[in-house]
C-alpha positions, 0 to 999 in steps of 0.5 A: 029149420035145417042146420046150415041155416041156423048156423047161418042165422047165428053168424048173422046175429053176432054180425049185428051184434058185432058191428058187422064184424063178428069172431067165431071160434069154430069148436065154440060155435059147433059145440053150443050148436051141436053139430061137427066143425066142419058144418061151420066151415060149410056155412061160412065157404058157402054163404059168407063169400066176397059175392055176397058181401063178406069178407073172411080171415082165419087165424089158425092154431091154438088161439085161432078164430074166423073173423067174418066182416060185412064188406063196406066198399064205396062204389067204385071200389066194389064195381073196380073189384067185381069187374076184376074178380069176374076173370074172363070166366063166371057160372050162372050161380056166381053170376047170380050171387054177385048181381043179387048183393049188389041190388041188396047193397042198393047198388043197382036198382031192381030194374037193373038187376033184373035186366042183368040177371035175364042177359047172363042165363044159360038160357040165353046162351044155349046155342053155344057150346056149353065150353064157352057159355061161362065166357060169354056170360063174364064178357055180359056181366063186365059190360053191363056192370060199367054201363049200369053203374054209375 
């Protein structure tokens, strides 16, 4: 198992144990892991975003610590604040990552998540110029979220 997910899984677990929240002090969990701290902060920035469903908060100094939550939003919470964090621009790998939390949330059936995941690939959108591609995508993405959910 490489580093990132035993890190990852660890988080994970205090999440369960926790309730879904879980509080980390950053030089606690790199040293019983045995990796730099900065590891941690890779993890966390790269795997436990708002995209896939968490929501974080540091408190820094000497007491600080990273509180990572599982966000539990009703429905038309999330689609409100998904639609509006989309802006009028998003890449295929956030694109991706938001569409797949959805589904594991059981917001959308697989049925939907597929249909979005195919409409928002560069694939389809190779004929325009790479500049615009991320426009368009966001554009799709908005659109079918409100058709989808309901």
């Amino acid at each position: 198992m490489n580093l990132s997910k035993e890190i990852a899984d660890m988080i994970i677990k205090m999440l369960d144990a926790g309730g879904s929240t879980a509080e980390i002090r950053r030089n606690d969990l790199a040293e019983r892991i045995g990796c730099v701290p900065s590891q941690i902060n890779y993890v966390i920035s790269s795997r436990f975003t708002f995209e896939r469903g968490y929501i974080v908060e540091s408190q820094r100094g000497g007491g600080g610590y990273i509180r990572i939550t599982r966000a539990n939003y009703d429905l038309s919470t999330l689609k409100m604040h998904l639609i509006n964090s989309v802006g009028g621009q998003i890449s295929e790998k956030s694109c991706r990552a938001n569409v797949i939390n959805l589904y594991d949330r059981k917001l959308l059936t697989e049925e939907q998540a597929k249909l979005i995941l195919s409409a928002t690939t560069d694939q389809c959108y190779k004929e325009l110029p790479e500049e615009l591609r991320d426009s368009f995508r966001a554009a799709m993405l908005k659109k079918l979220l409100l058709t989808t959910m309901n």
